[in-house]
C-alpha positions in Angstrom: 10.9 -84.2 -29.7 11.9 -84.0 -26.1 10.3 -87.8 -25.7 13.4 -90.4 -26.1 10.8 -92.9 -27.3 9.3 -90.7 -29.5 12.4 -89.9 -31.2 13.6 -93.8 -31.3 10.6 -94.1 -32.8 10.7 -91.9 -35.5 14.6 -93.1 -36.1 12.6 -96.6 -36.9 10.8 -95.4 -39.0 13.0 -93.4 -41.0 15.5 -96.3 -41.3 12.3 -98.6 -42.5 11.3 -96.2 -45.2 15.4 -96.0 -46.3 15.2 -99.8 -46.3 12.2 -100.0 -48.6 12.4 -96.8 -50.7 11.5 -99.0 -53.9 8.1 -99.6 -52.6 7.5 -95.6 -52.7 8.8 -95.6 -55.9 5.7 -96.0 -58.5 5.4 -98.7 -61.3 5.0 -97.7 -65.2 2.5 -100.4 -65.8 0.3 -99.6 -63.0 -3.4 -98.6 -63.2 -4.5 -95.3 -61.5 -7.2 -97.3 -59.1 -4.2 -99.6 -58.2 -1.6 -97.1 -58.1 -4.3 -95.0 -55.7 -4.7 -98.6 -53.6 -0.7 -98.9 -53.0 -0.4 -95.3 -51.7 -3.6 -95.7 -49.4 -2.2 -98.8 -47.5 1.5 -97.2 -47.9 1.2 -94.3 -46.3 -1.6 -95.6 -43.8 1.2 -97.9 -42.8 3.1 -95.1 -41.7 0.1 -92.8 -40.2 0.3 -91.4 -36.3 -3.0 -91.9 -34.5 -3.1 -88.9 -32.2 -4.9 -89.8 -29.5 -5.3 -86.5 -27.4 -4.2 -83.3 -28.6 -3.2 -80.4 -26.2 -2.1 -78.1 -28.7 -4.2 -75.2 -27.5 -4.1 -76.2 -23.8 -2.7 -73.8 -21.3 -2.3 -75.5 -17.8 -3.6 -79.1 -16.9 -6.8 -80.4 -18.5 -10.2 -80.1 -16.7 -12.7 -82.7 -18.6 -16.4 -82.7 -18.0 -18.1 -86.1 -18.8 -21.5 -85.8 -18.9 -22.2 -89.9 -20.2 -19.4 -91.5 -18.5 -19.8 -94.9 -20.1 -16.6 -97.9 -20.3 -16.2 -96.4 -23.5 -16.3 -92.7 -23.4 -14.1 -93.3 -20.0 -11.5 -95.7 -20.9 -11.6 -95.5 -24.8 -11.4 -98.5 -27.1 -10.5 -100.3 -29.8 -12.7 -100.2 -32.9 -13.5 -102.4 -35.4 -14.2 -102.4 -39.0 -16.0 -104.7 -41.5 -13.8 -106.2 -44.6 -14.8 -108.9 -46.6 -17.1 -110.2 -44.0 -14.3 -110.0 -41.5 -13.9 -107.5 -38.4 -10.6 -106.2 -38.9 -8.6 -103.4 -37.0 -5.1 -101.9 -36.6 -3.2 -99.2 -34.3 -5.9 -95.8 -36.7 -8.8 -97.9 -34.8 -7.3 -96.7 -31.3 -10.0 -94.6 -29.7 -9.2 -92.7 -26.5 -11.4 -91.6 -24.0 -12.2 -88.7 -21.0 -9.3 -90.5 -19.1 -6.8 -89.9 -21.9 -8.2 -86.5 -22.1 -8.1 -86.0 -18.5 -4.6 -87.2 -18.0 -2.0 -85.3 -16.1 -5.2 -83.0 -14.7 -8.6 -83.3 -13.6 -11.7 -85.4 -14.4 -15.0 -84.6 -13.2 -18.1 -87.0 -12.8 -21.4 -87.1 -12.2 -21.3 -90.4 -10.0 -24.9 -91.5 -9.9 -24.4 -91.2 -13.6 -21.0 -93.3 -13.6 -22.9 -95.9 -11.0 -25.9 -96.3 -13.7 -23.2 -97.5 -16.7 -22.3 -101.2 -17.0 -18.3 -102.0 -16.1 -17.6 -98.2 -15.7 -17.3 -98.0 -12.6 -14.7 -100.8 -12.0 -13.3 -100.2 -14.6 -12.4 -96.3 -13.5 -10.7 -97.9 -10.4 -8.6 -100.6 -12.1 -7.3 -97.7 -13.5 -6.7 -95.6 -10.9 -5.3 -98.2 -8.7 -2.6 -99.3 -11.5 -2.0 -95.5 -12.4 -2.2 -97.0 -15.8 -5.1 -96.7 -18.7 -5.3 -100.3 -20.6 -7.5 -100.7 -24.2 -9.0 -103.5 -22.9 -12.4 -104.0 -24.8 -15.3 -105.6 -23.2 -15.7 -107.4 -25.5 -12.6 -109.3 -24.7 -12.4 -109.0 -21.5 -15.9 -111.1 -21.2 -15.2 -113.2 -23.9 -18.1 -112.0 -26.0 -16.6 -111.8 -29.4 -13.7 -114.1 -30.7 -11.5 -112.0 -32.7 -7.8 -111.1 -33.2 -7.7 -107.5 -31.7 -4.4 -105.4 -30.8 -3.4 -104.8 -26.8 -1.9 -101.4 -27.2 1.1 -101.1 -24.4 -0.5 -99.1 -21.2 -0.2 -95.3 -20.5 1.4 -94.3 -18.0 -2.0 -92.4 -15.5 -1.2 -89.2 -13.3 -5.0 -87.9 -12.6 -7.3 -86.6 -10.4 -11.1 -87.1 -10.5 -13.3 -85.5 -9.0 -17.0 -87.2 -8.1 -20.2 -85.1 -7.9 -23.5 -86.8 -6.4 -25.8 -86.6 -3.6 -24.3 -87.3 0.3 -26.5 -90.1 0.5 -24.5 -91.7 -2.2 -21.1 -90.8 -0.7 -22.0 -92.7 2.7 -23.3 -95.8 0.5 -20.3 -96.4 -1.9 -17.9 -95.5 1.5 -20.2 -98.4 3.6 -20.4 -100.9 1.0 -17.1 -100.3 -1.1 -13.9 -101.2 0.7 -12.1 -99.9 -2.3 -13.5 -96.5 -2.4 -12.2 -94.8 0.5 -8.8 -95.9 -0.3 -9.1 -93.9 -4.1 -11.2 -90.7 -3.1 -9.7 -90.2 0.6 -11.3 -86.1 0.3 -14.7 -85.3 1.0 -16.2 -82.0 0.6 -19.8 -81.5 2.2 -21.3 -78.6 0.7 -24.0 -76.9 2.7 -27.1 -76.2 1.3 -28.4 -73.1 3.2 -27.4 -69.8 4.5 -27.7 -67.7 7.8 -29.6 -65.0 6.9 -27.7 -61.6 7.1 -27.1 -58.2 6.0 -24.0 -59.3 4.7 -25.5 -62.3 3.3 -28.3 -60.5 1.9 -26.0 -58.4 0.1 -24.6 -61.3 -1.1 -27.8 -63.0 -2.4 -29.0 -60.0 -4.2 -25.8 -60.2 -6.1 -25.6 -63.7 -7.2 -29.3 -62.3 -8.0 -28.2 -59.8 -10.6 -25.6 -61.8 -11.9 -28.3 -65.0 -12.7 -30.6 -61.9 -14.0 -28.0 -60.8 -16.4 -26.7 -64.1 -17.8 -29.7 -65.3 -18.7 -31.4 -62.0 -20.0 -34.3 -61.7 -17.3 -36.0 -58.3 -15.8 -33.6 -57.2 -12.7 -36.0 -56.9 -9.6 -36.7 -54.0 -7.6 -35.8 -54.4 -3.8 -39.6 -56.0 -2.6 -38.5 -58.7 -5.1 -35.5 -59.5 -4.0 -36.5 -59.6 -0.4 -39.8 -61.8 -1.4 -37.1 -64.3 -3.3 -34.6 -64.5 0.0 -38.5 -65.0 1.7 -39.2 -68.2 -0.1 -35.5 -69.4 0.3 -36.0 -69.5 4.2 -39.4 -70.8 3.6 -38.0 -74.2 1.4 -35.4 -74.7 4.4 -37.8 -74.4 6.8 -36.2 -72.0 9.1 -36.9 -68.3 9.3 -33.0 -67.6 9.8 -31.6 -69.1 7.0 -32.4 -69.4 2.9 -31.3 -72.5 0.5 -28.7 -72.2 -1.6 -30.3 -74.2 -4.6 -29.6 -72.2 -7.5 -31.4 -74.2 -10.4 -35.0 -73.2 -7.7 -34.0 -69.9 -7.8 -33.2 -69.5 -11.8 -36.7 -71.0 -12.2 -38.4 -68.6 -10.1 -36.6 -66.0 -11.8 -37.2 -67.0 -15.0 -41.3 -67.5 -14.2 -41.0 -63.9 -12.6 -39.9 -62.0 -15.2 -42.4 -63.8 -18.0 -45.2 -62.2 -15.4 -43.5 -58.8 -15.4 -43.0 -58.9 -19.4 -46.6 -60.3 -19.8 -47.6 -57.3 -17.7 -45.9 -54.5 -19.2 -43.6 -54.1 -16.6 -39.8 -52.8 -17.2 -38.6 -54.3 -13.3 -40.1 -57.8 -11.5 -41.9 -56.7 -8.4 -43.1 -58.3 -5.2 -46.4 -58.6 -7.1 -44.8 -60.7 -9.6 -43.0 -62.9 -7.4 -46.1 -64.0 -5.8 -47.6 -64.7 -8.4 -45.1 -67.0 -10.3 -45.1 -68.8 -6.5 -49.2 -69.2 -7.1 -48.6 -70.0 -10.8 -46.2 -72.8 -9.3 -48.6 -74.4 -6.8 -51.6 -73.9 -9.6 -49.7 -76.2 -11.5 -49.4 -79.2 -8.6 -51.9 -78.5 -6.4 -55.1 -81.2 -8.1 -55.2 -83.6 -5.5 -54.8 -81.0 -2.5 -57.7 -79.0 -4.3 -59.4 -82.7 -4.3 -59.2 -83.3 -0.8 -60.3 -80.2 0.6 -63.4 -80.9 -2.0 -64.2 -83.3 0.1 -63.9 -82.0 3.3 -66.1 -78.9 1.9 -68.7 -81.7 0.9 -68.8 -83.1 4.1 -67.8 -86.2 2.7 -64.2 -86.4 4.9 -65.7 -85.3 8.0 -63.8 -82.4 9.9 -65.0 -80.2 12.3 -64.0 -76.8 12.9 -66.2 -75.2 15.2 -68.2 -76.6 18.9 -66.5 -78.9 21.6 -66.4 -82.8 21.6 -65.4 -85.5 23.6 -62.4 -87.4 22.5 -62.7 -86.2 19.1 -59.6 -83.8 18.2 -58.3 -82.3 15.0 -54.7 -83.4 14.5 -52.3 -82.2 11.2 -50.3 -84.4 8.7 -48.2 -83.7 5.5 -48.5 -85.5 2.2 -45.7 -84.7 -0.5 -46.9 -85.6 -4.3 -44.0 -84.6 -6.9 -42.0 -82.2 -5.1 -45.5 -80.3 -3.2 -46.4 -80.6 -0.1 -49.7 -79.7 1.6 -51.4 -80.7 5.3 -54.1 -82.3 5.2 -56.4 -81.9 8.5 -57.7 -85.7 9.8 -60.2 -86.2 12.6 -58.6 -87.6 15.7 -60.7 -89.9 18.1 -60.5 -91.8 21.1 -62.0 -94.0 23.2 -61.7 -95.4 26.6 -62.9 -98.1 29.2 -62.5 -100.4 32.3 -59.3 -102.7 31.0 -56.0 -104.1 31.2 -53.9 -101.1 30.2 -53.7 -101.6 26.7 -54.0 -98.6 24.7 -54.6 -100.3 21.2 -53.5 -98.3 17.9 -55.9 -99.0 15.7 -53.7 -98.0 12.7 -50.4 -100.3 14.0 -53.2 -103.2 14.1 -54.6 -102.8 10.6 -50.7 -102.6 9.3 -51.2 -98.7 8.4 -49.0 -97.6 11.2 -45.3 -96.9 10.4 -42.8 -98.1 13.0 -42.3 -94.0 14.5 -45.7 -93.4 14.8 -46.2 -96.7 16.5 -43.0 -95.3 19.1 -44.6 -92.1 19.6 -48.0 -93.6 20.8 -45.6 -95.7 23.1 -44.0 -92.4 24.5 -47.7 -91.4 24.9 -48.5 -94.5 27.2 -45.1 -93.7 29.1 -46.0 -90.6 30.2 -50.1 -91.6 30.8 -49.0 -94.5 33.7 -46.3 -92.6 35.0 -48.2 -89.0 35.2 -51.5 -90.5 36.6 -51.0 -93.9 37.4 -47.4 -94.5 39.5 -48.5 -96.2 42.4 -51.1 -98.3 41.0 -52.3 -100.2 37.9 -53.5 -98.1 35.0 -56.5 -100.2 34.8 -57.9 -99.2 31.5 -58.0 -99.8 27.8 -58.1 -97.4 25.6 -58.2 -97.2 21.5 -56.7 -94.5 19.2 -57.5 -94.0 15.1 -57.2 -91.2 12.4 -60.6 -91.5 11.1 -60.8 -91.6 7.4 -57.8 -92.4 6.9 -57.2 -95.2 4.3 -53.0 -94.9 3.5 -50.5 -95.6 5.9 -49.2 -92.9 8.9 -45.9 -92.4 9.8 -44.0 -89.9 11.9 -44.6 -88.7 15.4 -45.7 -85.5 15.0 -49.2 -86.8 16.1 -47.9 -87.7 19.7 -49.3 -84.8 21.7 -52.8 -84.9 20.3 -52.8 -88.6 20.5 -52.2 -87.7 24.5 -54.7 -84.6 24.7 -57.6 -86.8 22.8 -57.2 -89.5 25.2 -57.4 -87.5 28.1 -60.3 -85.8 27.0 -61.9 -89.2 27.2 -61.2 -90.6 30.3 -62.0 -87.1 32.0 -64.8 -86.9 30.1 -63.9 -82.9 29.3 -64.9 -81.8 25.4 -61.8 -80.4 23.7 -62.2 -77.0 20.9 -62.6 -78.2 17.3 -61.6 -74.8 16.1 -58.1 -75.7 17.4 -55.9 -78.1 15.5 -53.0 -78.9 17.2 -49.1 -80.5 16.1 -46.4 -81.9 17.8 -44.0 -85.0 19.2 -43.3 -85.2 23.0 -41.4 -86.9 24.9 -42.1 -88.9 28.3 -41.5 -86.5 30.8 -44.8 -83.9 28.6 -42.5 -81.4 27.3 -42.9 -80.9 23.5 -41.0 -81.6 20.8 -40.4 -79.9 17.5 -42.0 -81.4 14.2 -41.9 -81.2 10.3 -43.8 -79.1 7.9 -45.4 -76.6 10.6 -45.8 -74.1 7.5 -47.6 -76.3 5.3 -49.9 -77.5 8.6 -50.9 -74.3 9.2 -51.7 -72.8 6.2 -53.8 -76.3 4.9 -56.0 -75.9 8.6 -56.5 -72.1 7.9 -57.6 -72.5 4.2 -60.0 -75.6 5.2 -61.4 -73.1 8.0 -61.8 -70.9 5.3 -63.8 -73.3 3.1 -65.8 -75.0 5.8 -66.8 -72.5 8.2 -64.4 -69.3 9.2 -65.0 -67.7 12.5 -62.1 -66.0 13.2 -61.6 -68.5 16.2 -60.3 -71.0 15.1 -56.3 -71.5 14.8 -53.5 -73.9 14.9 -51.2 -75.6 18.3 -47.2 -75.9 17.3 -44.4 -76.7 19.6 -42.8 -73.5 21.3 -39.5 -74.6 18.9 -41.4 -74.7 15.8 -41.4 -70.7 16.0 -38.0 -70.3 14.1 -39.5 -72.2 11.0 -42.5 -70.0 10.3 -42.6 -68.6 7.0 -46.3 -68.4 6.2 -48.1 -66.7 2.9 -49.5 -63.5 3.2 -52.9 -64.2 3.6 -52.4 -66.4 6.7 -49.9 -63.4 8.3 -52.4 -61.0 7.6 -55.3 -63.1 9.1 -53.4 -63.5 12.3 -52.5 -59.7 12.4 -56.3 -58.8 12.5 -56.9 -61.5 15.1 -59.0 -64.1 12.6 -56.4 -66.8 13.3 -54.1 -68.0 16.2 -51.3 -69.5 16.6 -50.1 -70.9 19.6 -46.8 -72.0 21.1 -46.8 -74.5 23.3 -44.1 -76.3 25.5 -45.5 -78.4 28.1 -48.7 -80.8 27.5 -50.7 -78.8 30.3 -50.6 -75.6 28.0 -52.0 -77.5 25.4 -54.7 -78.8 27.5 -55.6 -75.4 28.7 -55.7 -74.0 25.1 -57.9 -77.2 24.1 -60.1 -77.1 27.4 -60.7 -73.4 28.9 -59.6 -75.3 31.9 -57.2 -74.9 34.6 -54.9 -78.2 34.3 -53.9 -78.7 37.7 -50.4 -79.2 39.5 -50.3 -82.3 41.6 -49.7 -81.2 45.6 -47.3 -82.8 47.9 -49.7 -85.0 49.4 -50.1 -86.1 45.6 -53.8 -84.5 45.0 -54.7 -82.3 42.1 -56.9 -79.1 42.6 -60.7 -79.7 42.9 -62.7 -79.2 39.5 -59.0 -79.1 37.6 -58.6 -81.3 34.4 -56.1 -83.3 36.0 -58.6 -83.9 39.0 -61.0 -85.8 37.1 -58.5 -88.1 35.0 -57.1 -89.1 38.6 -60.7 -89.8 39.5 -61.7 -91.6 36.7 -58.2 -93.5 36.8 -59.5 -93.9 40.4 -62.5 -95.5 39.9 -61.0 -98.0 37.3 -58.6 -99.1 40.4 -61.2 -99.6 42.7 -63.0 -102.0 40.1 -59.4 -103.8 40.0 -59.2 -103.5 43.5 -62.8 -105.3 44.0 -62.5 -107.7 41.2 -59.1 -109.2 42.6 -60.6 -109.4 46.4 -63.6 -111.3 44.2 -61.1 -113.6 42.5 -58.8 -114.6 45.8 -62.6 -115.3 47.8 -63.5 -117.2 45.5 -60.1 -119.0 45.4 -59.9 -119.7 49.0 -63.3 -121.0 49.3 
């Protein structure tokens, strides 16, 4: 053998058998059963425990392990039951995916690795010491007192490889010192795609090749386009598509059950669609639920007439992987006060820490719009009306701002308009989440409630790139049933809301006669002069 120990070893042993050749020799007087004894412990005295065999390996090892326990990692020494005694000697030497791996690659599934007891630290005692050690748990935690063998160390030249989520990666590099010293390469695969001919082409072919490996219809070109469709649609973003594979098999798989079931020899458009319905079908209970409800008048929403400080605003709930809108009633209320503009979900604990900074941002931009040179001497309250679970986000910023306005002017705002977005302090509007999902759940409770073919949705101007809408709301919108408009300033989504013109302020710091903005400023007015009054009140009374 070309190992030098290896050979010294088997020199010992053949100079061990030479100096006890009468013990191989067999007895005349023996029994068969003890004869068959003698040559059992014999010749197990002289076994070789092979460990790993790379007989039929060509190039370094690549090892896969799918339960990365101490065990299957690190190997073990076994035990075995005699006479009421746990016994074990060098045949009881188990190795593990480490042995395997050694000299090539190992490749982990680390939230599975981060779920098994001792695995993990024990992985990195190994790669730190380039050594594997048998060393049980058993022992190691004193569990079990019993004479077990420590098998010398083997030598450890490997590389292993870690697959998980990114989320993972920044934890275990945050709260691990020890981590970014053993796995110093990162690779951050992207998720998603720019969509392009090229890219396309692409697609289609990683298409084909799914198709034929797992013995599906192949799709005609409509399907294939409608598949890249629903890509961009799950990354939000018209100009890219997801990457997700295991998605994509799915759909292919549902897809070309429709197409079989149908008599079909190719998947179609047609099909495609429908293993998409089939999909939300399956999910979709409590959505159906809530827009029962809204049907039955029992959540109140409005879709059609004006009203004052009433406005329909757009949030996303996500059960299991589905995501929907659901439409909630907006109101708000205003009077002669301090300047508080209360929350009414922050004060009942159902506000979530960005919502409660978007209705801040609101109140920055109300005092500093209308009310710079003197106090904003109102109070004002704010609530999503039958809502009962907490809200988060700040998507609900800009008609938070447009519902309030519409109360202190006094001006009725559309209810066939439902409107979406964050802002910032200075009015310009800010891009939100799920603009797909909000438009489509305002069109199909339009459709249930009351459909005019006025009514229609408000999104941020740079919400555009992420629409991917179903067919039914593209085709409404193409035969002028449904809007949707693009806003980027809050005074375009007051004249969409109103039928009013807004108003620019002039240099001598009025706002146009009969303009929106003219009767906040004289409402705000009127508020200051009550101030104004009640302070002179105060400061006579004082002095007298």
């Amino acid at each position: 053998p070309k190992s030098l120990r290896l050979q010294d070893y088997f020199d010992a042993m053949q100079k061990e058998m030479c100096s006890n050749v009468d013990t191989f020799l067999k007895p005349e007087d023996g029994t068969e059963e003890s004869l068959t004894s003698v040559d059992s412990a014999l010749f197990r005295h002289y076994q070789i425990n092979l460990i790993v065999d790379n007989t039929d390996l060509h190039g370094a090892p690549v090892v896969y392990e799918n339960l990365p326990t101490h065990q299957s990692l690190l190997g073990c020494v076994e035990n075995m039951a005699m006479m009421g005694a746990l016994v074990t000697d060098f045949s009881l030497i188990k190795g593990g995916a480490v042995h395997r791996a050694n000299g090539g690659y190992l490749i982990l599934d680390v939230d599975q690795l981060l779920m098994q007891p001792f695995a993990w630290q024990g992985l990195k005692r190994a790669l730190q010491a380039k050594e594997i050690r048998f060393d049980t748990l058993e022992r190691m935690y004193s569990l079990v007192a019993t004479v077990s063998l420590e098998p010398e160390p083997i030598p450890l030249d490997l590389k292993v490889i870690l697959l998980g989520d990114r989320h993972l990666y920044y934890q275990l590099y945050e709260l691990d010192p020890e981590f970014a010293e053993l796995f110093k390469v990162v690779a951050d695969f992207e998720e998603q795609m720019t969509r392009n001919n090229d890219n396309h082409m692409l697609y289609a072919r990683l298409l084909a090749t799914t198709v034929q490996q797992e013995g599906l219809l192949h799709l005609n070109r409509d399907a294939v386009s409608c598949v890249i469709e629903h890509g961009a649609r799950a990354v939000e973003d018209a100009h890219k598509f997801s990457l997700h594979q295991g998605d994509m098999t799915d759909l292919l798989r549902e897809s070309s059950y429709w197409a079989r079931k149908q008599g079909e020899n190719l998947v179609t458009r047609q099909h495609v669609r429908l293993a998409l319905k089939s999909r939300t079908q399956r999910v979709d209970r409590i959505r159906t639920q809530l827009y029962n409800y809204i049907e039955s008048s029992i959540t109140r929403i409005s879709v059609t007439d004006k009203q004052i400080g009433q406005v329909n605003a757009l949030s996303v709930m996500t059960i299991g992987g589905f995501s929907f809108a659901q439409p909630s009633r907006l109101t708000a209320n205003c009077r002669y006060g301090d300047g508080d503009i209360i929350d009414i979900e922050r004060e009942a604990d159902l506000g979530g820490d960005i919502h409660s900074k978007g209705v801040m941002i609101m109140s920055g931009y109300l005092g500093s719009t209308y009310a710079k040179d003197k106090p904003l001497s109102m109070s004002a309250s704010l609530v999503f009306e039958q809502s009962y679970g907490e809200v988060d986000g700040d998507s609900a910023t800009l008609a938070e701002l447009c519902v309030l306005l519409s109360a202190i002017a006094e001006v009725p705002l559309k209810q066939s308009l439902a409107i979406t977005g964050s802002m910032n302090q200075h009015g310009a509007i800010q891009a939100i989440g799920g603009v797909n999902e909000k438009i489509e759940g305002f069109f199909d409770v339009c459709k249930r409630i009351n459909f005019t073919g006025e009514q229609g949705v408000i999104i941020p101007q740079s919400n555009i790139q992420n629409l991917m809408l179903n067919q039914d709301v593209i085709d409404a919108v193409a035969e002028g049933e449904f809007q949707i408009h693009a806003v980027e300033t809050v005074d375009q989504a007051l004249a969409l809301l109103t039928d009013m013109v807004v108003g620019e302020i002039s240099s001598d710091g009025q706002y146009p006669d009969g303009s929106f903005n003219a009767l906040i400023a004289q409402r705000i007015q009127q508020w200051a002069d009550i101030h104004k009054h009640e302070k002179e009140v105060h400061t006579e009374h004082d002095d007298a």
